[in-house]
BAMIMAR-916509 format. One line per 3 residues: number of its first residue (from 0); their letters; for each residue x, y, z of N, C-alpha, C. Coordinates in Angstrom, 2 decimals. Example, Ala and Ser with C-alpha at 12.3 -4.5 7.8 and 13.67 -1.06 7.14 Angstrom:
! residues 2
0 = as = 13.19:-5.69:7.80:12.30:-4.50:7.80:13.20:-3.30:7.80; 12.85:-2.25:7.08:13.67:-1.06:7.14:12.90:0.03:7.87
***
This chain:
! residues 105
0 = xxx = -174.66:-125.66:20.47:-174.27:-124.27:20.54:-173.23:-123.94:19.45; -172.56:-124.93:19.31:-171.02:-124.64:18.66:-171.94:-124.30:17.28; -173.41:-125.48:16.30:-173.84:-125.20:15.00:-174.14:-123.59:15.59
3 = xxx = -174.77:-123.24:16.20:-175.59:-122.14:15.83:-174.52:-121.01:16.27; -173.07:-120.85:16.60:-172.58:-119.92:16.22:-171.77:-120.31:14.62; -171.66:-121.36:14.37:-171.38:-121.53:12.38:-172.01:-121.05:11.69
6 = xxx = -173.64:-121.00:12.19:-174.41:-120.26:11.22:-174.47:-119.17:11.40; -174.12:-118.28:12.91:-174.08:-117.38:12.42:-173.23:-116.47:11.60; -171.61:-117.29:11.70:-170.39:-116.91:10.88:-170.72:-116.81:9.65
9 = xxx = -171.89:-117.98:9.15:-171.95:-117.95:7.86:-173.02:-116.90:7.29; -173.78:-116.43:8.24:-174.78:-115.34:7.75:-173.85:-114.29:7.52; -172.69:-114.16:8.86:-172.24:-112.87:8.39:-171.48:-112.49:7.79
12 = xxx = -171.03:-113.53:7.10:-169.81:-114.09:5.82:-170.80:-113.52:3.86; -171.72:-114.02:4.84:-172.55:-114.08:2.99:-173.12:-112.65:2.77; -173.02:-111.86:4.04:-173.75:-110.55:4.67:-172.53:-110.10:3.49
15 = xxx = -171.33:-110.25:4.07:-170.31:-109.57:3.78:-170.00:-109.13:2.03; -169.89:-110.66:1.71:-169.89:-111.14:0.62:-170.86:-110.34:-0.30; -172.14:-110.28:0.26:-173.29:-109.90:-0.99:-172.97:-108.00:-0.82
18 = xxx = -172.39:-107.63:0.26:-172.06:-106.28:0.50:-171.17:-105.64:-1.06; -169.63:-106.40:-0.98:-169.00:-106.55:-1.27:-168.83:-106.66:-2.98; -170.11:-107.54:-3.15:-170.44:-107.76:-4.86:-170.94:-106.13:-5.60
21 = xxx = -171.75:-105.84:-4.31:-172.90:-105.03:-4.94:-171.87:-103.86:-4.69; -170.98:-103.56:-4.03:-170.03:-102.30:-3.99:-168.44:-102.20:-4.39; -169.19:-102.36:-6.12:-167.57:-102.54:-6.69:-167.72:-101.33:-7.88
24 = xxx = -168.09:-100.11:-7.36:-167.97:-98.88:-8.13:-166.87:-98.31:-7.82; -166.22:-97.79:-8.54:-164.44:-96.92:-8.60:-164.79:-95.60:-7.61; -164.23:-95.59:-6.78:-164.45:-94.20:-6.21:-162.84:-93.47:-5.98
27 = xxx = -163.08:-92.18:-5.69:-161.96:-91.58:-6.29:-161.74:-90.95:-4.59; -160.50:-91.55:-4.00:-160.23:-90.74:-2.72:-158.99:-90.15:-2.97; -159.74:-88.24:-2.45:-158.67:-87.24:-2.82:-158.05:-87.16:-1.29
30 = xxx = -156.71:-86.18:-1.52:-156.02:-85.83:-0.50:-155.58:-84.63:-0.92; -154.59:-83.67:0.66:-153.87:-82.16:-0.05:-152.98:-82.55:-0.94; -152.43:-81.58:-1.93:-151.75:-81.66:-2.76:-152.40:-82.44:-4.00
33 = xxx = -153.36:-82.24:-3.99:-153.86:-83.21:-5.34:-153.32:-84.43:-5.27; -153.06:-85.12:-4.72:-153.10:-86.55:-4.52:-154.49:-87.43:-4.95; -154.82:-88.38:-5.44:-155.64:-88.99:-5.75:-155.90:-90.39:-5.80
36 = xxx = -156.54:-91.45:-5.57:-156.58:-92.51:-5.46:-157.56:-93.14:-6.00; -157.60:-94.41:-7.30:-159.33:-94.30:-7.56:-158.87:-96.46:-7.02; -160.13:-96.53:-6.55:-160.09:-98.34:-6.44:-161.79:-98.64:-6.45
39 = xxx = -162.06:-99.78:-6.05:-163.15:-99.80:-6.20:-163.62:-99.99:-4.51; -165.14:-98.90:-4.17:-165.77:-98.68:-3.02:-165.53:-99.67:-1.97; -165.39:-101.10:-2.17:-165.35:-102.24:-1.10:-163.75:-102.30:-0.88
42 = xxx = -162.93:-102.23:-1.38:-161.47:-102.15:-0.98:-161.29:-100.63:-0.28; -161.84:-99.90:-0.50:-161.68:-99.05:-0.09:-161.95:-98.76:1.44; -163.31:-99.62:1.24:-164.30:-99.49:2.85:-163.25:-100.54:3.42
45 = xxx = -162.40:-101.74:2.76:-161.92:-102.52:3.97:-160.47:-102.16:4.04; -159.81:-101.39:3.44:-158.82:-100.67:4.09:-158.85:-99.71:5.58; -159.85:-99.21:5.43:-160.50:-98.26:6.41:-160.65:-98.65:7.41
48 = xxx = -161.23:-100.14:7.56:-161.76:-100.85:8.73:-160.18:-102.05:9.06; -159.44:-102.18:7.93:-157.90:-102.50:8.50:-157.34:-101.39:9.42; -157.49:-100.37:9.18:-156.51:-99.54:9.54:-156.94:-98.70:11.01
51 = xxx = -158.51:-98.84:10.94:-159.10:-98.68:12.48:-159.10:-99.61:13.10; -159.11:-100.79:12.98:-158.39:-102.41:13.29:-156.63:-102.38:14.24; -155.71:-101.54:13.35:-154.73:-101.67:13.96:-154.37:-100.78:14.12
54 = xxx = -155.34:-99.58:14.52:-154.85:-98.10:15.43:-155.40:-98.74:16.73; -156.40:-99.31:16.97:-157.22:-99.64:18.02:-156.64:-100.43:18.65; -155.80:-101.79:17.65:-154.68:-102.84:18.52:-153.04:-101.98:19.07
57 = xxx = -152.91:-101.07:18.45:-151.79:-100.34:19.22:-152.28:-99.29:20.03; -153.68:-99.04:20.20:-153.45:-98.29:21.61:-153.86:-99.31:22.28; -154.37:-100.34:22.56:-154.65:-101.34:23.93:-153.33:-101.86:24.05
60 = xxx = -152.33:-101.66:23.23:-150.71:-102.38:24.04:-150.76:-101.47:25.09; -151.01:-100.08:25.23:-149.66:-99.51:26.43:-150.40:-99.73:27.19; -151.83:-100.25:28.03:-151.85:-100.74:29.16:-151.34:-102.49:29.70
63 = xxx = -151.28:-102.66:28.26:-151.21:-104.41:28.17:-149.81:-104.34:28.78; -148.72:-103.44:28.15:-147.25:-103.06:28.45:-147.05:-102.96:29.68; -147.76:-101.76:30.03:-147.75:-101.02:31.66:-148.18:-102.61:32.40
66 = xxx = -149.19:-103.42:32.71:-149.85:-104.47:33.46:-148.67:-105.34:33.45; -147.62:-105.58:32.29:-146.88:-106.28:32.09:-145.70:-106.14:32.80; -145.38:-104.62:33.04:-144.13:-104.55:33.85:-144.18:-104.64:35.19
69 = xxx = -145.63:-103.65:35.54:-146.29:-104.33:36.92:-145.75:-105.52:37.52; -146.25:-107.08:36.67:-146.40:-107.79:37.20:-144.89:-108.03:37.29; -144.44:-108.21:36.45:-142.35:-108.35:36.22:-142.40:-107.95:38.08
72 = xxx = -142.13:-106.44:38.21:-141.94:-106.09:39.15:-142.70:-106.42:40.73; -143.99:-107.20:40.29:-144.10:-107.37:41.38:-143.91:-109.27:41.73; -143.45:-109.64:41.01:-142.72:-111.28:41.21:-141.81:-110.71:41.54
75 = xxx = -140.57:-109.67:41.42:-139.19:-109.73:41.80:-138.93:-109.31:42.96; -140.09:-108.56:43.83:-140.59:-108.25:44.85:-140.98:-109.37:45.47; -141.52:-109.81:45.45:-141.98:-111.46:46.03:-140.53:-112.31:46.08
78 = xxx = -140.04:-112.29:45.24:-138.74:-113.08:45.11:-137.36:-112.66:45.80; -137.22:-111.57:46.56:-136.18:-111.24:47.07:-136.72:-111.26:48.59; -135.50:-111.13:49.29:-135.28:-111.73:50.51:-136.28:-110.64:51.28
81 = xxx = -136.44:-109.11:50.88:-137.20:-108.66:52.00:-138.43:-108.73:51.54; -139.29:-109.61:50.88:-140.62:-110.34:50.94:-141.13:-110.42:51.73; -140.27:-111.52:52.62:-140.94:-111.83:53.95:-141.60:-110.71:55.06
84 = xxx = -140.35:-109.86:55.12:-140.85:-108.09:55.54:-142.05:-107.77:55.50; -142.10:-107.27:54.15:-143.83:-107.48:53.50:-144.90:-107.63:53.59; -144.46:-108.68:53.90:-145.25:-110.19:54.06:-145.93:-110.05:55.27
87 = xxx = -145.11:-109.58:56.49:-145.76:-109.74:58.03:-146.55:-108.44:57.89; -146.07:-107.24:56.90:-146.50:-106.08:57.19:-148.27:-105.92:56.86; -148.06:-107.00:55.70:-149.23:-106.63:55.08:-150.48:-107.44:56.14
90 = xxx = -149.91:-108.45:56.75:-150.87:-109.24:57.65:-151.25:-108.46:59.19; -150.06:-107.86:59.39:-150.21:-107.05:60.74:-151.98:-106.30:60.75; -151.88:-105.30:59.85:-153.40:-105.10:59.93:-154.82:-106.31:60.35
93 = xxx = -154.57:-107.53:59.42:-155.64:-108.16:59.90:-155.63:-108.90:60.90; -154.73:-109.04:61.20:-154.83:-109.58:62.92:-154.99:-108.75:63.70; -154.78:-107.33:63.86:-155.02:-106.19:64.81:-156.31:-106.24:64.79
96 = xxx = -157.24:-106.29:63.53:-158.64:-105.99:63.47:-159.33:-107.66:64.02; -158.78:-108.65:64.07:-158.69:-109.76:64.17:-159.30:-109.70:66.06; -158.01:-108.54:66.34:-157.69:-108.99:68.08:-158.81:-108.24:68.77
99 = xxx = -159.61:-107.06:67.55:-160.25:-106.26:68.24:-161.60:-106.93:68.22; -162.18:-108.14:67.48:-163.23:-108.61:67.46:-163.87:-109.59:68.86; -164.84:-109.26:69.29:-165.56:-109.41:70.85:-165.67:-111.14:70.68
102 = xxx = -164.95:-111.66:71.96:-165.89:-113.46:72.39:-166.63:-113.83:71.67; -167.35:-114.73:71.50:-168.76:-114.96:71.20:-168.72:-116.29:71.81; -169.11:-116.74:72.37:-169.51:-118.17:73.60:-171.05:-118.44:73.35
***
């Protein structure tokens, strides 16, 4: 398994590669103010795909953040003395439903 995902790294390495050769024409990216930029088409395309790369990795932090404080908060909850509290409260339900279930002999 491990060769046949190498080969496929390497197909999509050489994919890349032969992309890359064949798209090295100067292209000219404008902006307001007459701003201008000339590089060549493949730096251009992989700036683009950097930069949707790490808009995409900073919006999946703020749930990664949020899950993170969650959990903070819910170990320090576990860790203080009225846990135990908690603890019986959260079980009380299944033993009630526990007490309501019929014999069986």
């Amino acid at each position: 398994m491990k060769t046949v995902i190498w080969i496929v790294k390497l197909l999509l390495f050489f994919v890349a590669l032969t992309f890359a050769v064949k798209n090295t024409d100067s292209v000219t990216v404008r902006y307001y103010l007459g701003a201008e930029w000339q590089a060549p088409l493949i730096f251009v395309i992989l700036v683009v795909f950097c930069l949707g790369a790490a808009a995409g990795a900073i919006v999946s932090l703020a749930p990664v953040i949020r899950l993170r404080r969650e959990v903070s908060r819910l170990r320090k909850q576990v860790s203080s003395p009225s846990a135990a509290v908690a603890k019986t409260d959260v079980d009380a339900p299944s033993r009630a439903a526990a007490s309501n279930m019929p014999d069986v002999i």
